[in-house]
N, C-alpha and C positions, 0 to 999 in steps of 0.2 A: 513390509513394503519394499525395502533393497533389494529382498534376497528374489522377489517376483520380478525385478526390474533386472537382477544380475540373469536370471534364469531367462528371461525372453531373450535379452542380450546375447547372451550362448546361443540361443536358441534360432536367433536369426543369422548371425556369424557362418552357425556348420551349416545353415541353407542356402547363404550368400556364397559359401566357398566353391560348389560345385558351377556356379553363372559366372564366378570372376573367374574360373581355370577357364573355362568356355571360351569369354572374352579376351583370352590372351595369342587365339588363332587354333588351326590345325597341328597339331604335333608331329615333324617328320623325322625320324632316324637316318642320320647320313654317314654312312659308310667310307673311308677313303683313306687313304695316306700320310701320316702322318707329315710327309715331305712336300705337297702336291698345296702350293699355293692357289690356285684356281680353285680348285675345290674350294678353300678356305673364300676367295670370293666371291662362291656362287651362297654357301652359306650365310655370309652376311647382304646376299641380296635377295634373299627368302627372310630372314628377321627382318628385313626394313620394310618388306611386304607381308607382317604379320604373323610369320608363321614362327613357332617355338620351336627349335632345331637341339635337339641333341645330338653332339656327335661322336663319332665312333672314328677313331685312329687303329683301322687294322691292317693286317701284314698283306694281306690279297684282297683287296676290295672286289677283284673279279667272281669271287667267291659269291659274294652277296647276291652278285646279278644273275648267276645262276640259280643262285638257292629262290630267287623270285620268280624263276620263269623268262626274263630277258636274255635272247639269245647273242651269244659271245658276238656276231659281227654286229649286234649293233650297239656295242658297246661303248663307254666313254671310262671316264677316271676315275668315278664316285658313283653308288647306288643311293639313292633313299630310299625310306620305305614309309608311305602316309597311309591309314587307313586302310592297309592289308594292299595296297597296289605299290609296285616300284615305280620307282623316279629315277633313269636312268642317264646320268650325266648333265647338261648345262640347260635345262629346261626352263622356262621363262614360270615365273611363279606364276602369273594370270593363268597359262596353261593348266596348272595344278588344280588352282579356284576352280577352274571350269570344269576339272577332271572330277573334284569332289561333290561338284554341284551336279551333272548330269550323271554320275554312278555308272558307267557303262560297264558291263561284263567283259572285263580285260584283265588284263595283267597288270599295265601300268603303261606308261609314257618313256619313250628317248628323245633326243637328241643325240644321236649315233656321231661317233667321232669328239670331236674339239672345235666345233662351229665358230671361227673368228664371229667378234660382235655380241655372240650370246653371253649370258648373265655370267658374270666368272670369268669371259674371255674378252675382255675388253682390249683396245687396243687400234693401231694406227688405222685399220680398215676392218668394215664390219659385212660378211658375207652372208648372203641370203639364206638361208636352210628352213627344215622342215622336222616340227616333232611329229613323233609316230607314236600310232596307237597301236600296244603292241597286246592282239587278242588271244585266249588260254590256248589255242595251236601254234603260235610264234608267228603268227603271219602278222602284216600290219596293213597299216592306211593313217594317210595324212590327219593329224587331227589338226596344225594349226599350221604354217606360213610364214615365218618370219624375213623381211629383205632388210 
């Protein structure tokens, strides 16, 4: 009778483990500098917004953005990479949610530059900008707005 009770136990456990990794968010790879503090607080403002961040201290982050397809001017500090799409620089996590939720055939998202105000750049004043959908030609269009 234990050993039926130990065996369902296991047995609901390894079934449970693949809904509880689920429930822990989107997985993203972020790429960046070991020196570059912004980076490090756009990271912790993707975990506060659910997402599981692995990150990645390398010597040319620029590298990454390439190897995705995001082209060099619209570059920032740090690449991610969710889901097979980049995340290029201070992008507002909702941005992301939204990007995983409607799947559009792209490459991934920017926020070109060091956007005062964005996630990561916080600071005495916060300036309007625009993430981009950047599609498999390099061209883009607004996908969200932020002032």
């Amino acid at each position: 009778m234990k050993a039926q009770f130990f065996i369902r136990a296991a047995v609901a456990a390894l079934l449970a483990g693949p809904v509880m990794a689920h429930a822990a968010g989107p997985v993203i790879d972020v790429y960046k500098s070991a020196f570059c503090g912004c980076c490090g607080d756009w990271v912790k403002h993707l975990e506060k917004n659910g997402f599981t961040v692995r990150t990645h201290n390398v010597a040319n982050p620029s590298d990454y953005r390439e190897k995705h397809g995001i082209p060099n001017d619209l570059g920032s500090c740090h690449t991610g990479v969710v889901d097979g799409y980049a995340v290029e620089g201070h992008v507002p996590a909702s941005d992301i949610k939204r990007l995983l939720a409607e799947k559009p055939k792209a490459k991934g998202l920017t926020a070109p530059g060091m956007p005062m105000g964005s996630p990561g750049m916080d600071g005495p004043r916060k300036d309007p900008y625009d993430v981009l959908l950047v599609d498999g030609n390099g061209r883009t269009r607004v996908f969200s707005h932020h002032n």
